[in-house]
C-alpha positions as CSV (number, residue, x, y, z in Angstrom):
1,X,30.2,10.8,-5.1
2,X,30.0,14.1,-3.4
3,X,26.8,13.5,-1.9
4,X,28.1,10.6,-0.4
5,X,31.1,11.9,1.4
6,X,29.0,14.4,2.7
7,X,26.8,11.8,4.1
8,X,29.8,10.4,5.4
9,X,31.9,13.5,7.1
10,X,27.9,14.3,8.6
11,X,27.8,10.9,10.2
12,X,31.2,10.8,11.2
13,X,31.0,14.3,12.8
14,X,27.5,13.3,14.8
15,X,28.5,9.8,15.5
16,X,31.8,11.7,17.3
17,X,29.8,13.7,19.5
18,X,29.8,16.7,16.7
19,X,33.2,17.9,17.9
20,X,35.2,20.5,16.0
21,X,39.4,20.3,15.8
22,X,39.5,23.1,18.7
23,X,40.5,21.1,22.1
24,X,38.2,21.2,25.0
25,X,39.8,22.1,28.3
26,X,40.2,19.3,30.3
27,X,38.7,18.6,33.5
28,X,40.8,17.2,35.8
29,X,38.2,15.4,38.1
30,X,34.5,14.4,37.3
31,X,32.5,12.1,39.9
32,X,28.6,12.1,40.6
33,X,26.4,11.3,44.1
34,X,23.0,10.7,44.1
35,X,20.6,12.3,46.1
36,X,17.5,10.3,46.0
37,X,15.3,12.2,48.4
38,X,16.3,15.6,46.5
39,X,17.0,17.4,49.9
40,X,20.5,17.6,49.7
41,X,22.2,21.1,49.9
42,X,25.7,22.4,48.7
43,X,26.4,22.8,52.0
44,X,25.5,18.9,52.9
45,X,27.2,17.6,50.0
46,X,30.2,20.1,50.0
47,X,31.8,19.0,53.6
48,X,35.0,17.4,53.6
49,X,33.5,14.3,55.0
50,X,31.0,13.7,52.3
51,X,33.7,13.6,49.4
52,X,34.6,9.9,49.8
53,X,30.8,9.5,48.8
54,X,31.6,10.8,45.1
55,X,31.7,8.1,42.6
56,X,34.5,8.8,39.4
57,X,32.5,9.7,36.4
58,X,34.8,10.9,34.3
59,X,32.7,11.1,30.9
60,X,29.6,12.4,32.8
61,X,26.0,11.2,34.1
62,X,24.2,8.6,32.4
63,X,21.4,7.0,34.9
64,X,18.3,6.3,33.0
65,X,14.9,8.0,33.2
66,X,14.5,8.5,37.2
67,X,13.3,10.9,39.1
68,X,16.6,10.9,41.7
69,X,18.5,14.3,41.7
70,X,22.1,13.9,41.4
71,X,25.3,15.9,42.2
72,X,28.3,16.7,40.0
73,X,31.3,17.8,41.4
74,X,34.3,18.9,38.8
75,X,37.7,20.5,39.4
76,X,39.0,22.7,36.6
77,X,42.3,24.0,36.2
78,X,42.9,27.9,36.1
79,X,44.0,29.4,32.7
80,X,46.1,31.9,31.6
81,X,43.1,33.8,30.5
82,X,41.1,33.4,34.1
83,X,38.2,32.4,32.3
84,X,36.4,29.4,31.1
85,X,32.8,28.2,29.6
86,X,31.7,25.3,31.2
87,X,28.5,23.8,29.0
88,X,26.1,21.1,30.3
89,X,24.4,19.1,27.3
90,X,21.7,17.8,26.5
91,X,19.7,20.9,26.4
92,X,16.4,19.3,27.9
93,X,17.4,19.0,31.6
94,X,14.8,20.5,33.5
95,X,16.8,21.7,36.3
96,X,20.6,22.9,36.3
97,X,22.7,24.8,39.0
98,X,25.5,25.4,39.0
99,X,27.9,26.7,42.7
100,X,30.8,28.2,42.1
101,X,33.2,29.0,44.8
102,X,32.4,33.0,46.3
103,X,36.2,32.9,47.8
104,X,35.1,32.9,51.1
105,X,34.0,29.4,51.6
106,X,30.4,29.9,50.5
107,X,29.4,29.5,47.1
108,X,27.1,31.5,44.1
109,X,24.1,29.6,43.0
110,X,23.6,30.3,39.0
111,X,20.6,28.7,37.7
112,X,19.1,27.7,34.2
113,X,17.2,24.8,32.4
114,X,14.9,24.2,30.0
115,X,11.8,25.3,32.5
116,X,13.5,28.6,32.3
117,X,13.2,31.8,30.3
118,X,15.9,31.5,26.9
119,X,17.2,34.8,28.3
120,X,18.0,34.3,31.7
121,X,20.9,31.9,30.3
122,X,24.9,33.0,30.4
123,X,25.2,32.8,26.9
124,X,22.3,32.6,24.4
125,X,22.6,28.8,23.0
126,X,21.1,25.8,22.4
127,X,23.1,24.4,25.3
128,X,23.6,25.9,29.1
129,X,26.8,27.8,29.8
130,X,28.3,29.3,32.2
131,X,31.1,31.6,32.4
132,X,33.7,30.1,35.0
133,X,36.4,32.9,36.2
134,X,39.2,32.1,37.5
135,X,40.8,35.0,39.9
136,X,44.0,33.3,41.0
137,X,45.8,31.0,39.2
138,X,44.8,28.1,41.6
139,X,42.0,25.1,40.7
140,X,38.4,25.4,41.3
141,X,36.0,22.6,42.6
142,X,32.4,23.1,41.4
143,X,29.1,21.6,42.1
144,X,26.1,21.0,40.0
145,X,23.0,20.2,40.7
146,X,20.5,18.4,38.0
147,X,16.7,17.5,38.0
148,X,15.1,16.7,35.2
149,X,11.9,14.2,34.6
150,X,13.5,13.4,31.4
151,X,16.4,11.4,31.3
152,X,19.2,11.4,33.4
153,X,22.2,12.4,31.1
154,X,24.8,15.4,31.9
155,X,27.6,15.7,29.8
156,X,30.3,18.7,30.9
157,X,32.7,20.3,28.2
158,X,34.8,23.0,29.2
159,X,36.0,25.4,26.3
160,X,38.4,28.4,26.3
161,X,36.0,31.2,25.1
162,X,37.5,31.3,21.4
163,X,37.5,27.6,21.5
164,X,34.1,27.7,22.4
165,X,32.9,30.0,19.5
166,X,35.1,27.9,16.8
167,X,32.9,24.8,18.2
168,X,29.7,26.1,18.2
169,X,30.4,27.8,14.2
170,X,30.9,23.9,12.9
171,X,28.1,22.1,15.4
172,X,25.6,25.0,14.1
173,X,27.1,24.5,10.2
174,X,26.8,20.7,10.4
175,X,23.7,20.5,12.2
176,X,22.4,22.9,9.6
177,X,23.3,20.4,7.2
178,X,21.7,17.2,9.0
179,X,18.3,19.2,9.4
180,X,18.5,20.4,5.4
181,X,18.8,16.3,4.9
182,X,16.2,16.1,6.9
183,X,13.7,18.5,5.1
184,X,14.6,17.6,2.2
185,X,13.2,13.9,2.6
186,X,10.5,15.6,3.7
187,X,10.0,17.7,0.8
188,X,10.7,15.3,-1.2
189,X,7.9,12.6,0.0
190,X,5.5,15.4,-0.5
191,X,6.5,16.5,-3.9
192,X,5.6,13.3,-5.7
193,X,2.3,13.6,-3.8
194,X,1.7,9.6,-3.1
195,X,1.4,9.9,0.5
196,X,-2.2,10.9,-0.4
197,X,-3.0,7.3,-2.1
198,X,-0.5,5.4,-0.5
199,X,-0.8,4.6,3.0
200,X,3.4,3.7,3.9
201,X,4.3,6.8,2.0
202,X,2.0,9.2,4.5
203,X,2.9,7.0,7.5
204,X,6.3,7.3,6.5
205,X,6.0,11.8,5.6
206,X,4.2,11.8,9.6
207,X,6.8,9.7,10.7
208,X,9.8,12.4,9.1
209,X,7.8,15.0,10.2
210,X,7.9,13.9,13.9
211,X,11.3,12.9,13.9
212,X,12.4,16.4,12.3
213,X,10.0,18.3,15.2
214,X,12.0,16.0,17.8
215,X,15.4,15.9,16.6
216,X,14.8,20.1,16.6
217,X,13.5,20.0,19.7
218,X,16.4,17.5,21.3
219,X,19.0,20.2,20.3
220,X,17.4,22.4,21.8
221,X,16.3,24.6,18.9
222,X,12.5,24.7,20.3
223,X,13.5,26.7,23.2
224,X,16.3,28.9,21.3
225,X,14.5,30.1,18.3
226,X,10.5,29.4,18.6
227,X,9.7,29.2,22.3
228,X,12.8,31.7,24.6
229,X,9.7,33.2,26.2
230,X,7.2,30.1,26.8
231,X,10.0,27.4,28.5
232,X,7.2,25.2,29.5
233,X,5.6,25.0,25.9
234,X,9.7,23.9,24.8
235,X,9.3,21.8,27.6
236,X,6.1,19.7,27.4
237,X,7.1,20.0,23.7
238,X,9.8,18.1,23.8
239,X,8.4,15.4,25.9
240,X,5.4,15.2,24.0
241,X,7.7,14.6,20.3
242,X,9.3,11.7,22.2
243,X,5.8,9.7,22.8
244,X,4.1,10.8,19.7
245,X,7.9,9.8,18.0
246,X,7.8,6.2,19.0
247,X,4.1,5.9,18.3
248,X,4.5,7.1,14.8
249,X,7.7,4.8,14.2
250,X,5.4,2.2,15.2
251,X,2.6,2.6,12.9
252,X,5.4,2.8,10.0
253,X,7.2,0.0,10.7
254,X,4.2,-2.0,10.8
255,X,3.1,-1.1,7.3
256,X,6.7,-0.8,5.9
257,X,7.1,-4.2,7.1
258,X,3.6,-5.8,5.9
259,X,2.2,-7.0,9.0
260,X,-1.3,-7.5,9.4
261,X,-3.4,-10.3,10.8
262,X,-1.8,-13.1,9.1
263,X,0.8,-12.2,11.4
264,X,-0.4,-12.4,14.6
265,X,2.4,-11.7,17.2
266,X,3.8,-9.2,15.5
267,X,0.5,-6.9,14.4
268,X,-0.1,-7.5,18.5
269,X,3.6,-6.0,19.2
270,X,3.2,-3.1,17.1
271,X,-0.8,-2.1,18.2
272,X,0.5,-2.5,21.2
273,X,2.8,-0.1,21.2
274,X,0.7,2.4,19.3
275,X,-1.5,1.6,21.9
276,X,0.8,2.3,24.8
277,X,2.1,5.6,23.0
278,X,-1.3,7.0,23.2
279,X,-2.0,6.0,26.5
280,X,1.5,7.5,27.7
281,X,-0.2,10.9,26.3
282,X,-1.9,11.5,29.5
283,X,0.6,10.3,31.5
284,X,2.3,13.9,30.0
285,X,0.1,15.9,31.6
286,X,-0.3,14.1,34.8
287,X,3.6,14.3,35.8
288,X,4.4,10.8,35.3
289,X,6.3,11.5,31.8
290,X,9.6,9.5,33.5
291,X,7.7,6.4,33.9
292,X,6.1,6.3,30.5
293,X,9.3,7.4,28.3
294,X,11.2,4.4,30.6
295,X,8.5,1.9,29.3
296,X,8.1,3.2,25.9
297,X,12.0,3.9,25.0
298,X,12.3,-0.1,26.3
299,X,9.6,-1.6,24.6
300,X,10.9,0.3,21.1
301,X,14.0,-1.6,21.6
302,X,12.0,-4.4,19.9
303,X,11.4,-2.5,16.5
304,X,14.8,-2.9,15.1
305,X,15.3,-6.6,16.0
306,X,11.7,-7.7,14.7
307,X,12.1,-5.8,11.9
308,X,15.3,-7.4,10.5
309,X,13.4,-10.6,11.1
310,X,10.5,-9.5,9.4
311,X,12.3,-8.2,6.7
312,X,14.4,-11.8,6.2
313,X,10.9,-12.8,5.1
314,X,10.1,-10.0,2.7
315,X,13.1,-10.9,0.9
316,X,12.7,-14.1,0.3
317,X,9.1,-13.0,-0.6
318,X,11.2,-10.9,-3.0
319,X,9.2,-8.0,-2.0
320,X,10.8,-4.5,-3.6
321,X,13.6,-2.6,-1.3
322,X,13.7,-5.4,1.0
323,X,17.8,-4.9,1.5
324,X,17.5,-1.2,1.7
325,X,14.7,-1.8,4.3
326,X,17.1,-4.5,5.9
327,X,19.9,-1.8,6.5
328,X,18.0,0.6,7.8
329,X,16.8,-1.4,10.6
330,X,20.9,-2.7,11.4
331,X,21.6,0.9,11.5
332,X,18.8,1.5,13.6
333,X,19.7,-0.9,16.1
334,X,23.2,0.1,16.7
335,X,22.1,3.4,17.3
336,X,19.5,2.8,19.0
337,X,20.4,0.3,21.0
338,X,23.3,2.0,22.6
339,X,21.7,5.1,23.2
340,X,18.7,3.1,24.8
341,X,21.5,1.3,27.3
342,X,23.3,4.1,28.1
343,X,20.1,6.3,28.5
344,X,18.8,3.4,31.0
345,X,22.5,3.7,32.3
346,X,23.5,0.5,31.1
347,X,26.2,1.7,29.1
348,X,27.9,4.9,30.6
349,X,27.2,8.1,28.5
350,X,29.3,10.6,26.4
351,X,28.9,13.8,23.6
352,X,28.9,10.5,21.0
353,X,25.5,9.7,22.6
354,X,23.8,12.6,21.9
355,X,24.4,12.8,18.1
356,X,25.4,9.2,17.1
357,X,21.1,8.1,17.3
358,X,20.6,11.2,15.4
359,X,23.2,9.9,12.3
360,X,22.1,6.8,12.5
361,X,18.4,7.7,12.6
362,X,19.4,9.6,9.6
363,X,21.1,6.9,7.6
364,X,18.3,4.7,8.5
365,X,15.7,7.2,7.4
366,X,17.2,7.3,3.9
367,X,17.5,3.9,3.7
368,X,13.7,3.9,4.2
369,X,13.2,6.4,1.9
370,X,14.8,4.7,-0.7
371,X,13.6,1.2,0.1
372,X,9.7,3.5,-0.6
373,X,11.3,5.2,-3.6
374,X,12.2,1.7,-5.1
375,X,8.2,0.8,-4.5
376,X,7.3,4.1,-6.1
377,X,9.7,3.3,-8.8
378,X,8.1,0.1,-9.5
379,X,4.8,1.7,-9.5
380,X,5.8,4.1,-12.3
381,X,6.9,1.0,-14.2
382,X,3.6,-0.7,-13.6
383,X,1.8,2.0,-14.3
384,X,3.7,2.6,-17.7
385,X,3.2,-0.8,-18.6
386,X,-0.7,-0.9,-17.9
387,X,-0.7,2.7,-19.7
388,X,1.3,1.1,-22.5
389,X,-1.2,-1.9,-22.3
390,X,-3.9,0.3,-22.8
391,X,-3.0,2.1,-25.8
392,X,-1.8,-1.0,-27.3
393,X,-5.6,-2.7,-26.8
394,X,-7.1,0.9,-27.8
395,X,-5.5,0.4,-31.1
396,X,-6.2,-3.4,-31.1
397,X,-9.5,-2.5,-30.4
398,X,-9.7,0.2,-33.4
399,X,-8.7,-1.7,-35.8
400,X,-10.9,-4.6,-35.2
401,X,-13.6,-2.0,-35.1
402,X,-12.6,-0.9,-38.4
403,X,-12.1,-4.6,-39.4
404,X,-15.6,-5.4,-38.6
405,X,-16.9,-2.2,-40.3
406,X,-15.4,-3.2,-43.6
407,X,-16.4,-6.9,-43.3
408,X,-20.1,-5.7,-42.2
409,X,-19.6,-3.4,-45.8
410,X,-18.4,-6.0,-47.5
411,X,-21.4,-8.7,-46.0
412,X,-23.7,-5.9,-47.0
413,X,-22.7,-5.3,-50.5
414,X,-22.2,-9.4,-51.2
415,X,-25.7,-10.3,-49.6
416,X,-27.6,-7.6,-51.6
417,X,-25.6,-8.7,-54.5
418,X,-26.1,-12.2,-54.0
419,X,-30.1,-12.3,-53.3
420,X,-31.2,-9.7,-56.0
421,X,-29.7,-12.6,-58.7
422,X,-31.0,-15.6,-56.4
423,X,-34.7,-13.3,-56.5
424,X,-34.8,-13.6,-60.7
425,X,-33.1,-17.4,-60.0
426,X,-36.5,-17.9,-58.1
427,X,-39.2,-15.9,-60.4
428,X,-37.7,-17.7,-63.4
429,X,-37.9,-21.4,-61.8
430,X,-41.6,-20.3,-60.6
431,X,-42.9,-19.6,-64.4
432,X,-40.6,-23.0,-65.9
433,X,-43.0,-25.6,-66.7
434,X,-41.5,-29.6,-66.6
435,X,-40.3,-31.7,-63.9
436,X,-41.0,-30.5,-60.6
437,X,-38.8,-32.4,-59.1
438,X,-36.3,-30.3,-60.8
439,X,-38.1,-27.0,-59.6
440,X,-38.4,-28.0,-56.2
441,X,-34.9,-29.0,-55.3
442,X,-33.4,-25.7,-57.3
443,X,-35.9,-23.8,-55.2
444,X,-34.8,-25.5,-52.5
445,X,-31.1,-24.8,-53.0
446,X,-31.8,-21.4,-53.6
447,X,-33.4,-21.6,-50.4
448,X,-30.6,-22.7,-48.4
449,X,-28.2,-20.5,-49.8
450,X,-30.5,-17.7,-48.7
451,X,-30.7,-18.6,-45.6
452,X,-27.1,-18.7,-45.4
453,X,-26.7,-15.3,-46.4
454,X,-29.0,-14.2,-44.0
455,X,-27.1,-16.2,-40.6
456,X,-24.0,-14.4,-42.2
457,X,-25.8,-10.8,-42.2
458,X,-27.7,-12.0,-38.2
459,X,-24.5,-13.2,-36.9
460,X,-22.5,-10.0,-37.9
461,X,-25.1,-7.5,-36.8
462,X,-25.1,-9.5,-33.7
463,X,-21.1,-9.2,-33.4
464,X,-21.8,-5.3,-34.2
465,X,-24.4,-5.1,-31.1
466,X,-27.5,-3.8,-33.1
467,X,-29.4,-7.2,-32.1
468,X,-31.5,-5.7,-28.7
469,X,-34.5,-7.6,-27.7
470,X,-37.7,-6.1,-26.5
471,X,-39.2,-7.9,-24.0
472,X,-42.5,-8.3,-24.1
473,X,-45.3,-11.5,-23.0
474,X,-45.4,-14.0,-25.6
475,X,-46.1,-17.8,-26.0
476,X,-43.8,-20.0,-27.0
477,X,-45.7,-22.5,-28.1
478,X,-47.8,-20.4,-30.4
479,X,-44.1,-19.1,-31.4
480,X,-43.2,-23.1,-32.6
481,X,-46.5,-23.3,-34.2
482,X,-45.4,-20.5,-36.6
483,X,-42.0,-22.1,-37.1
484,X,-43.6,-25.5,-37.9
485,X,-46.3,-23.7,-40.8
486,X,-43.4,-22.1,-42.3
487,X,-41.2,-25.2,-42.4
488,X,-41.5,-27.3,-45.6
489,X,-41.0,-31.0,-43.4
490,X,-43.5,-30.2,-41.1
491,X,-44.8,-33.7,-41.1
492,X,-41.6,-35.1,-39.6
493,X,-42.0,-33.2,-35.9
494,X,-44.0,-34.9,-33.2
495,X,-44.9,-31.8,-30.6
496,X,-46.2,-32.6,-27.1
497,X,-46.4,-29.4,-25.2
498,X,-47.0,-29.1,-21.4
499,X,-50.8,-27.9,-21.3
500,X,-51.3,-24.2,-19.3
501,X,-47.7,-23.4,-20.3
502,X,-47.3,-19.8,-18.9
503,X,-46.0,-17.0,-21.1
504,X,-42.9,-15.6,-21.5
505,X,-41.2,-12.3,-21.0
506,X,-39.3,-12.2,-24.0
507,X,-38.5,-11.4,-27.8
508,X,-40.5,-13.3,-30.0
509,X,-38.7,-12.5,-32.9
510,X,-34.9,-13.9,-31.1
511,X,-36.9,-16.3,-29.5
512,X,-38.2,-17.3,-33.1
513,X,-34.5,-17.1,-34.3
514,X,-33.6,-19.7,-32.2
515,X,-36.4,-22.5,-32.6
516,X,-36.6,-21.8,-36.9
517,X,-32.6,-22.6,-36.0
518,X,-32.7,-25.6,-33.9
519,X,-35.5,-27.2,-36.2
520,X,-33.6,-26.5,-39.0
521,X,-30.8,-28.1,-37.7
522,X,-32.3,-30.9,-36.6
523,X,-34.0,-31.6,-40.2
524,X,-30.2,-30.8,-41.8
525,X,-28.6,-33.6,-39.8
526,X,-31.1,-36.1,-38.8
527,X,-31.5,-39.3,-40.2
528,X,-33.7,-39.4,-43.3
529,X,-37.5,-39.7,-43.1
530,X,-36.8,-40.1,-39.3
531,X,-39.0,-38.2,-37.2
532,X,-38.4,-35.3,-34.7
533,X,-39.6,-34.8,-31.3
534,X,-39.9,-31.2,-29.6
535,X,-41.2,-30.7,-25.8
536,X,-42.1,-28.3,-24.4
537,X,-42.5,-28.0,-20.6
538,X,-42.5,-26.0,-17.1
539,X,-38.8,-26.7,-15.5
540,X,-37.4,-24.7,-12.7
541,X,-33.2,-24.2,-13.3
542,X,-30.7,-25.5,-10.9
543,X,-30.9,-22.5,-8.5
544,X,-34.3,-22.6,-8.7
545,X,-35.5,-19.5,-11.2
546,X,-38.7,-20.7,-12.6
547,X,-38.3,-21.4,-16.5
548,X,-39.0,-22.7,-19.5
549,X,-37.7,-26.2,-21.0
550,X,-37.6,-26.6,-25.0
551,X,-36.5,-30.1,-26.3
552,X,-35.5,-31.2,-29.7
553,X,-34.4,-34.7,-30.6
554,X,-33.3,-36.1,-33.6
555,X,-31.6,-39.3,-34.7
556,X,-28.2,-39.0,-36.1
557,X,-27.7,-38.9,-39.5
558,X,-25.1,-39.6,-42.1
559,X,-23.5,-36.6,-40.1
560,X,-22.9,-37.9,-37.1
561,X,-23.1,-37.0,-33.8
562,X,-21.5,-33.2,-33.3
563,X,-18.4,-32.5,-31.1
564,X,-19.8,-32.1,-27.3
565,X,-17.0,-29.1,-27.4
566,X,-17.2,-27.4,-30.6
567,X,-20.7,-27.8,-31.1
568,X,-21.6,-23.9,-30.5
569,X,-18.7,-22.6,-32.0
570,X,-18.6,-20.0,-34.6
571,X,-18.0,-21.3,-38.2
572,X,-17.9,-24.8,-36.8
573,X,-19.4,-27.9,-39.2
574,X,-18.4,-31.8,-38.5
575,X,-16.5,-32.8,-41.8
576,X,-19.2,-35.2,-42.9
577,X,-21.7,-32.2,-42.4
578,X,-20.7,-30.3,-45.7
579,X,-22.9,-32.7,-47.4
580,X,-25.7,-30.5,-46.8
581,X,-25.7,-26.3,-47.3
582,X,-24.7,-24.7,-44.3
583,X,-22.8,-21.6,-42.5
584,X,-21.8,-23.0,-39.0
585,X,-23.5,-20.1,-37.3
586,X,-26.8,-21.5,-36.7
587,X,-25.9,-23.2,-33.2
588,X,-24.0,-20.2,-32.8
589,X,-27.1,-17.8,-32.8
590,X,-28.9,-20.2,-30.8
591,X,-26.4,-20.0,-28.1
592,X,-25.8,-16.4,-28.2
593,X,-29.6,-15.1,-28.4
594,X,-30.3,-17.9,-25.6
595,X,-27.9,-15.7,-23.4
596,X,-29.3,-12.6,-24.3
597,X,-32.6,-13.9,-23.2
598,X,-31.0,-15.0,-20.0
599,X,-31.2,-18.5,-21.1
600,X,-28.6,-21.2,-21.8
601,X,-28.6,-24.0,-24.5
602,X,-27.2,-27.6,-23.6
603,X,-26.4,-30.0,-26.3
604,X,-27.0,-33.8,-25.0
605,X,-25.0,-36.4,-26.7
606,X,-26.7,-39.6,-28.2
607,X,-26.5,-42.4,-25.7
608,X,-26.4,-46.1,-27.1
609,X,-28.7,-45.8,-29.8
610,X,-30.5,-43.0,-28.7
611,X,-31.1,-39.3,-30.1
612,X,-29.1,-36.3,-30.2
613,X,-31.1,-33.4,-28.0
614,X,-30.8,-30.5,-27.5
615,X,-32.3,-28.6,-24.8
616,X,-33.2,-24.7,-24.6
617,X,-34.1,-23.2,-21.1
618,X,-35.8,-19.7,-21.2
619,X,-36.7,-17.8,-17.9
620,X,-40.2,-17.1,-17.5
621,X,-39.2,-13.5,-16.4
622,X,-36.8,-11.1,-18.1
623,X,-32.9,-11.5,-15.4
């Protein structure tokens, strides 16, 4: 709550023209001339006959970025003390003189600016004063005399000296304070250190650090404390903060506000004036700075008013910050906007100008600041969560490691506890005389439950990733020739393979994996007695890889026809399929040692009356 009324006596204070309780000494008359050609002379402009030509100004010069020289004239009031400090802000006019009266009808030229040596000023401050003494009791009438290529704003205060030093102990103090707000932003954005990943944040710690260099620069600090001996290094200085200022504001805004090509006007507004900004640089250094800050400080104008637009659409985006973002453009505007008018001597000028942009460029700033700290916010919650995500799928992951491990101890143990019995089940049927019809289907059964052990065993060493083929040339056909000696219904396949059938680069042992599987499963499920055809010939795939094509057809059997979806699932078997002895991995395999091969398995649904297929298409080199 502290912080905030601070924030709120700082704006106050610059949005009043930064004036402390003591009372300025008034002026009792304030008007302006312009000189346009710049040859005037106090003695011209000083004759009785010219003062009807003196326009009433009475809260100062405001006319814009020109290059016309123009004439104060202001009559103080002697005080008791017969002397007075007369101070001239802003402290970036190039040119100030001041003519006091000598007493004989002449007057004394004194003469300062920010093109002049620090020391040569009246007093050492930010600002330019002169002492004004008073040796009678009677009023005064001065002249001044300003040039300046940047703009055109002269604001007088006259201050007793004690005044004068009460004054300048709170502007100092509370401008001490705006510049600490300032720095610490700036600290701030590079502490957390996402300016280097994040492109608004280091648009946004360039744009802070310009504004900071110009802000010091506007008050007059770059000539007072870092440059009293090099005036035209403060000078160029200063101008060259405004341009580079306005360029940087302008490559923010148009990141802070998400514009890109999909907005087309407004990504061509803000180039543009990034564009302009850096053209305007050489405009510095050839002397036309007055023409380029007019263009530039009225084309910025713009920024505020398409940024609350743009920023109406970010929040109903629902983008993050978009209200914060939303108030620091309306503060932005109001500041802006009537310091642009009254620096293009729209609106007439005062001591408010000078330090009301600077509060509201403040206020607007941290409103920024926290629009990006709600972003950065959200990124530490995302990144939490995807951290939290992690660990959560690293233990996931753990224990279904450990999960298979057990299960692959467990399939170990049972399968060589299971065939070393099933091994003396088969020696003892092999030496039993009688019927051998008997024999044969116990042998047979034996068989099958062998062979499901041994899918169980495959499949999980598969899941484990200890299955790696070893490419190498081999025939299929010679492969199927094998399969078909070892199978004990040989008699019921009908081969016709392609002749010249090229080899393969593959594994023969997956690749004889997967056609021992799909005959098996097309003897398992076909009708009985029926044969079973397998082709075998040159087919090039879809895109156009050169490959293999291996068909198997059988007709249905008691079975059925398998489910087009779940036919390659793990563990899957059609509920009239548990007649025979089976695991539900053997289309499994099929499918997954196809894709290690680089090939792809497509089951083809009977048609009418026709035959379940199933097709298996190999690359004839290793992808």
């Amino acid at each position: 709550m502290r912080a905030i009324h601070l924030l709120i006596t700082l704006f106050v204070f610059l949005a009043s023209g930064g004036q402390a309780q003591a009372a300025q000494w008034p002026i009792a008359e304030l008007a302006k001339l312009v000189d346009p050609s710049g040859e005037e002379t106090i003695e011209s402009i000083s004759r009785p006959e010219r003062a009807a030509e003196f326009i009433a100004a009475p809260r100062g010069l405001s006319a814009g970025y020109t290059r016309d020289v123009h004439w104060l004239r202001l009559r103080l009031d002697a005080p008791e003390t017969g002397l007075l400090l007369l101070e001239i802000q802003p402290p970036y006019l190039d040119d100030v003189q001041l003519y006091l009266p000598d007493g004989s009808g002449g007057f004394h030229r004194r003469q300062t600016g920010d093109r002049y040596l620090f020391g040569t000023r009246d007093i050492p401050t930010r600002g330019f004063v002169f002492r004004v003494a008073f040796p009678s009791p009677a009023a005064q009438t001065l002249y001044l005399r300003v040039e300046t290529t940047s703009t055109s704003l002269v604001l007088p205060r006259v201050f007793l000296p004690a005044e004068y030093a009460a004054t300048q102990t709170t502007e100092y103090l509370l401008l001490g304070l705006f510049y600490g707000l300032m720095l610490a932003m700036l600290l701030f954005n590079l502490w957390h250190g996402y300016w280097r990943h994040d492109p608004e944040h280091r648009a946004f710690l360039i744009y802070i650090s310009i504004v900071l260099a110009f802000m010091f620069a506007i008050n007059g600090f770059l000539a007072q404390y870092l440059f009293p001996d090099a005036p035209e290094i403060a000078h160029h200085g200063l101008s060259l903060l405004v341009i580079l200022s306005l360029g940087a504001a302008a490559h923010f805004h148009r990141l802070i506000l998400a514009i890109n090509r999909e907005t087309p006007f407004l990504n061509a507004y803000f180039l543009g004036m990034i564009g302009l900004s850096t053209l305007s640089l050489p405009a510095l250094w050839a002397g036309y700075f007055t023409e380029a800050a007019h263009l530039l400080t009225l084309a910025a104008l713009l920024i505020p008013i398409l940024g609350l637009l743009r920023t109406a659409s970010l929040w109903r985006q629902g983008r993050t910050g978009s209200s914060f973002i939303a108030l620091g453009y309306a503060l932005s505007l109001i500041s802006y906007l009537v310091n642009v008018l009254s620096i293009q001597g729209v609106l007439p000028g005062g001591h408010w100008q000078l330090y009301s942009f600077q509060g509201g460029a403040l206020l607007a700033l941290i409103s920024f600041n926290y629009a990006l700290y709600m972003r950065l916010r959200d990124i530490h919650k995302q990144r939490d969560a995807a951290l939290e995500e992690v660990r959560q799928t690293r233990i996931a992951h753990q224990a279904e490691k450990l999960s298979r491990e057990r299960q692959g101890a467990l399939l170990a143990m049972l399968t060589h506890e299971l065939k070393t019995p099933l091994a003396v089940i088969r020696l003892a049927l092999d030496r039993l005389t009688g019927d051998s019809g008997v024999r044969h289907h116990a042998a047979r059964a034996i068989s099958d439950i062998n062979s499901v052990i041994d899918r169980c065993r495959y499949a999980d060493r598969l899941d484990q990733g200890e299955i790696h083929g070893e490419r190498q040339p081999c025939q299929l056909s010679e492969i199927l020739d094998e399969c078909l000696m070892q199978s004990h219904q040989a008699a019921r396949f009908r081969c016709q393979f392609q002749a010249g059938i090229p080899p393969l680069i593959s594994d023969s042992a997956l690749l004889r994996t997967i056609c021992s599987n799909l005959m098996d499963n097309a003897l398992k499920y076909s009708a009985a007695r029926s044969l079973i055809e397998i082709s075998l010939q040159t087919q090039p795939h879809p895109n156009g890889s050169p490959g293999l094509a291996l068909a198997i057809a059988n007709a249905p059997g008691q079975a059925g026809a398998p489910d087009p979806a779940r036919v390659f699932q793990r563990y899957h078997r059609e509920p009239a399929a548990y007649a025979q002895t089976g695991s539900g991995l053997g289309l499994y395999l099929v499918r997954e040692l196809a894709l290690q091969l680089g090939g792809e398995i497509a089951y083809h649904p009977p048609q009418a009356d026709g035959p379940i297929r199933f097709i298996l298409w190999l690359p004839l080199e290793s992808r």
